[in-house]
KETOR-294813 format. One record per residue (C-alpha): residue in one letter; x, y, z. Coordinates in nm, 4 decimals, padded with zeros to 6 digits. Layout:
% residues N
 aa       c1       c2       c3
  A        X        Y        Z
...
***
This chain:
% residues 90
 aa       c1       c2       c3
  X -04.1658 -04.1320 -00.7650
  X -03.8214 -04.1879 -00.8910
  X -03.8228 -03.9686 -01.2147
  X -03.9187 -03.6880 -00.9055
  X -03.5968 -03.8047 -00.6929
  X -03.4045 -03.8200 -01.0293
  X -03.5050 -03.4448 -01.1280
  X -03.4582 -03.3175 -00.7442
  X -03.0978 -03.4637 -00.7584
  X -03.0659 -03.3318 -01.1033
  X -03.1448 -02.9880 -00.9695
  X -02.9753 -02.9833 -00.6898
  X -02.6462 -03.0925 -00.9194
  X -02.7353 -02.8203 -01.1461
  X -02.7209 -02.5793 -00.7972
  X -02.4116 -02.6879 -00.6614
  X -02.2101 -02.6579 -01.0119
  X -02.3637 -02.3025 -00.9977
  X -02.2035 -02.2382 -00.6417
  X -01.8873 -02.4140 -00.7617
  X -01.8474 -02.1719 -01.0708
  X -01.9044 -01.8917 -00.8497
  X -01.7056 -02.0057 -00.6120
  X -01.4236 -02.0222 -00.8706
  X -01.5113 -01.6314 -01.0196
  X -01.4845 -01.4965 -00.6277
  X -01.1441 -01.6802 -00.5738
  X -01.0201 -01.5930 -00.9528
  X -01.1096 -01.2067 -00.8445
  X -00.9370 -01.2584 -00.4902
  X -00.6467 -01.3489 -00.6526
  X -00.6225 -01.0461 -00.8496
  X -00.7144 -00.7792 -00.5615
  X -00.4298 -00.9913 -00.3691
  X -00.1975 -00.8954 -00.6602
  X -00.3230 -00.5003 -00.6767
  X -00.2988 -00.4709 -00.3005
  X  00.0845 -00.6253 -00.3188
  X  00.1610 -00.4109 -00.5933
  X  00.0433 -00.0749 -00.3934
  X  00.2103 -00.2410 -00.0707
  X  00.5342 -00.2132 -00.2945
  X  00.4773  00.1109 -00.4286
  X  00.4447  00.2833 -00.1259
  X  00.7325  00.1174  00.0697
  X  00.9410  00.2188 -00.2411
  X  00.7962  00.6221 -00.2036
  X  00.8207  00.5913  00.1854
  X  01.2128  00.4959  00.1438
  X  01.2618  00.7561 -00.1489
  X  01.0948  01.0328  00.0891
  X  01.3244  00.9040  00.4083
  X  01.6390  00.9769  00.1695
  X  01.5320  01.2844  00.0648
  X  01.4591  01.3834  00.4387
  X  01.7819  01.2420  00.5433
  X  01.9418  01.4237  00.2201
  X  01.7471  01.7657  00.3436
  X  01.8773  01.7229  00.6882
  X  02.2297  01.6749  00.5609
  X  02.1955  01.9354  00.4258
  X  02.0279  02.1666  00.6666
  X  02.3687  02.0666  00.9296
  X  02.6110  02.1715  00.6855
  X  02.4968  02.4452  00.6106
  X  02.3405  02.6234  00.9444
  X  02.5608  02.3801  01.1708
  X  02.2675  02.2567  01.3427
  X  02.1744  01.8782  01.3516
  X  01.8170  01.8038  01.3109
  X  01.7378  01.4916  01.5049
  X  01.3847  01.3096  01.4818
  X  01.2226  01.5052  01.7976
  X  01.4106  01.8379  01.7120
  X  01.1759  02.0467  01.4618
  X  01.2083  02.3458  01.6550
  X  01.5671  02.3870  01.5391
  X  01.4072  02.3853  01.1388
  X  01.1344  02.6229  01.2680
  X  01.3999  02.8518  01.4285
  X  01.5427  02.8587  01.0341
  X  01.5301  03.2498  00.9115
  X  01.4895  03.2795  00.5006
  X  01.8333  03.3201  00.4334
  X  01.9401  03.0124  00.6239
  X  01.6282  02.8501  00.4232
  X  01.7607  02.9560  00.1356
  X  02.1095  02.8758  00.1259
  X  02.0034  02.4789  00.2080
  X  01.7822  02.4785 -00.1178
***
């Protein structure tokens, strides 16, 4: 009776290192989707401020050249834009 206790405890030992060392592969691959999903966070904040200066830029330069100021809310005055106007802002 007790070499059948000892070999049930021994199993269930052997299970719950097994669930331990997966445990540890499932947090040691967390860990690295944490990093990949903070380095894309940072990637596209970086694009999303390099395409708002580039917008602001294109604006900029959109007023000085036709006079009219594009505000957030205003894309009609872009779409009223004839190719000339167009093409003295590029």
């Amino acid at each position: 009776y007790r070499l059948l206790m000892s070999q049930q405890v021994d199993d269930i030992e052997q299970s719950m290192e097994a669930v331990a060392g997966d445990l540890r592969t499932e947090k040691a691959k967390s860990k690295g989707l944490e990093k990949e999903l903070t380095q894309a966070r940072d990637v596209a904040q970086a694009q999303k401020a390099k395409m708002e200066s580039l917008l602001q830029s294109l604006c900029t330069r959109i007023q000085a050249t036709t006079g009219k100021e594009l505000v957030k809310g205003n894309e009609l005055g872009l779409a009223a834009m004839d190719k000339a106007q167009w093409d003295a802002v590029m």
